[in-house]
C-alpha positions in Angstrom: -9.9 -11.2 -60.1 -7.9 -8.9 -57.4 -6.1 -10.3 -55.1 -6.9 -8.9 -51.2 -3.5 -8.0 -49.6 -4.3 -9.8 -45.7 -1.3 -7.7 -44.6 -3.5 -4.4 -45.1 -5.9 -5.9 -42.2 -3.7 -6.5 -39.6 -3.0 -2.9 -38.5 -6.4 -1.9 -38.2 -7.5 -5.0 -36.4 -4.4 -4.6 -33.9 -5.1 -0.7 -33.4 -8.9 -1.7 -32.6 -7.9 -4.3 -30.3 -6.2 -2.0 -28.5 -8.5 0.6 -28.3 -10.9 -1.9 -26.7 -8.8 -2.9 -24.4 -8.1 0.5 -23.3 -11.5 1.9 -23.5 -12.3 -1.5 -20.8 -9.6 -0.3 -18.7 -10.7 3.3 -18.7 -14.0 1.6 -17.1 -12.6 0.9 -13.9 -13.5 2.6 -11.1 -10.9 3.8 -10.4 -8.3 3.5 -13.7 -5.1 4.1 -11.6 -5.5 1.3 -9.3 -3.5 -1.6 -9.1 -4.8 -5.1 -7.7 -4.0 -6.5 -4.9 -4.8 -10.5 -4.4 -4.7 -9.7 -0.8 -8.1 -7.7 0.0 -10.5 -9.8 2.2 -7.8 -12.4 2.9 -5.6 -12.7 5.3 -2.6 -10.4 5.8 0.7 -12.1 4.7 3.0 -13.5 7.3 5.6 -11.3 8.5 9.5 -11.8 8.1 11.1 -8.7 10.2 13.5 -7.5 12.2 14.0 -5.0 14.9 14.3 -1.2 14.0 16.6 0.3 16.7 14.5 0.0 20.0 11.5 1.0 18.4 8.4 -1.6 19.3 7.9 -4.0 16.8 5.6 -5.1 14.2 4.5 -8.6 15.0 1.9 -10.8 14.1 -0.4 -10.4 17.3 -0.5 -6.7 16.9 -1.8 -7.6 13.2 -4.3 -10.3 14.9 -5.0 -7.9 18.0 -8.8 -6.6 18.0 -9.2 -3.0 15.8 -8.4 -1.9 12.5 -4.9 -1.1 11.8 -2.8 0.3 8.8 0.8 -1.2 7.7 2.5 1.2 6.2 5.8 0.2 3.6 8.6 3.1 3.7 11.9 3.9 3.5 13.8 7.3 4.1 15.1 7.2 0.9 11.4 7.8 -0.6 10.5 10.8 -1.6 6.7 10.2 -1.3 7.1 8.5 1.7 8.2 12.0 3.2 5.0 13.7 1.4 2.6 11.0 2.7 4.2 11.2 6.6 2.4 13.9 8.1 -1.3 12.6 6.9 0.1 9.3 8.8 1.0 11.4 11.9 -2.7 13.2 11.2 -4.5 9.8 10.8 -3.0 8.2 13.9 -3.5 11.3 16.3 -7.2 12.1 14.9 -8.5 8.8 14.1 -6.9 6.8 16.9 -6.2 4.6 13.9 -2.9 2.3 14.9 0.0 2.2 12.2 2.5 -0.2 11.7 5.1 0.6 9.7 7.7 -1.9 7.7 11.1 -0.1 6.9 12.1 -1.2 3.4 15.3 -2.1 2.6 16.8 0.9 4.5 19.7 1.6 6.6 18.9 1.6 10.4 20.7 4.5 10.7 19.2 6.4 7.9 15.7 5.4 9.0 15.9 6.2 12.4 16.8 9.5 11.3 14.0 9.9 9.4 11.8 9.5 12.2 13.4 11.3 14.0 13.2 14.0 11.9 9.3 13.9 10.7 8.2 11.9 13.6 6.8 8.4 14.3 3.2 7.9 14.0 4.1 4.1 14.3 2.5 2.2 17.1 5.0 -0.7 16.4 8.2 -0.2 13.6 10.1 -3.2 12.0 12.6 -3.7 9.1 12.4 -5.2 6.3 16.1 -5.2 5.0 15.6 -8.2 2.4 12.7 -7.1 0.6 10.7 -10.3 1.7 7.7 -9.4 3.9 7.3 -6.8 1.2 7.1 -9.0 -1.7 4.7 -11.4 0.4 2.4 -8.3 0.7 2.6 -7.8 -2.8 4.3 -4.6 -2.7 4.8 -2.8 -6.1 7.1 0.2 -4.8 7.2 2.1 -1.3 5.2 3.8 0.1 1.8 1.2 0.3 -1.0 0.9 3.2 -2.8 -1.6 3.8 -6.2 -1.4 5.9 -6.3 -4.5 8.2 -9.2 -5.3 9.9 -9.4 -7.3 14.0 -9.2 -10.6 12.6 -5.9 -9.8 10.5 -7.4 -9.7 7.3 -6.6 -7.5 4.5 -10.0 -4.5 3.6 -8.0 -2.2 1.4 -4.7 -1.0 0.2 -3.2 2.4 -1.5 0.0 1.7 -3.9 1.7 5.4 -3.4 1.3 8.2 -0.7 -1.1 8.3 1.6 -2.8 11.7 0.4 -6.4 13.5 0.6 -7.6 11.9 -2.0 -6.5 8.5 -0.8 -7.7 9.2 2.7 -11.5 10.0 1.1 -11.8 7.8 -1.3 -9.9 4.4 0.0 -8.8 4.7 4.0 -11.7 6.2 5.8 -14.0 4.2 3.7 -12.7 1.1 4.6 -12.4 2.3 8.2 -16.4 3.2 8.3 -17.2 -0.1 6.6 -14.8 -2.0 9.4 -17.2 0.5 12.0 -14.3 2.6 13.0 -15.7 6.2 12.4 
């Protein structure tokens, strides 16, 4: 009697493991997103400081009634510079109100930035220690969060605020909060 080598299974159970975890990922609605713990809960406290003379980002204007985005960036992100005029566009046609965290930026360099491209913020704070962002649950700068009048999170973009963003994740969750 021959003996069955168990080593010859374990490659092709491993590759069609795999393969079925991939094909389940390749499901989702939408494969490139990454999850946040945060949607339909309350936005994260916030641990800021000043930027320049700018208003800042506090909790009431989080709280205050209206959806609002808060916007993570630095100006030493490139996609932060892409995603900046759709935030300018979004807050002069949509009346939406954007609060934007500096992330672990120099004042000076930041400043400059918005100086430069402009400041759609309604309210601008730093975040020079990383911590409000890691609260949030921030992968990487730039990220949005849609928050709604009663300071709780409705959806959030990992990356630049682009077209495709704007249709398929923003302005839908500003419809469903009755915005548009």
């Amino acid at each position: 009697m021959a003996r069955f080598p168990i080593l010859a299974v374990v490659p092709p159970v491993v590759f069609l493991g795999l393969a079925g975890l991939f094909f389940a990922g390749m499901q989702r609605e939408d494969p490139d997103a990454l999850p946040s713990t945060f949607v339909g809960r309350e936005a994260p406290a916030l641990t800021v400081t000043p930027l320049g003379d700018l208003p800042p980002v506090t909790a009431e204007a989080l709280q205050a009634e209206g959806v609002k985005l808060v916007n993570f960036w630095a100006s030493w992100c490139a996609p932060c510079r892409v995603e900046h005029p759709n935030l300018e566009a979004l807050a002069e046609d949509e009346g939406v109100p954007i609060y934007g965290i500096n992330y672990k930026d120099e004042e000076e360099n930041a400043l400059a930035f918005l100086n430069e491209l402009g400041n759609p913020y309604a309210g601008t704070s730093a975040d020079s220690s990383g911590r409000t962002a890691r609260d949030w649950g921030v992968y990487g700068v730039p990220e949005t969060f849609v928050v709604d009048g009663e300071g709780r999170v409705l959806a959030r973009v990992a990356g630049p605020v682009t077209e495709r963003t704007l249709d398929r994740t923003i302005l839908p969750a500003l419809e469903e909060a009755g915005v548009r």
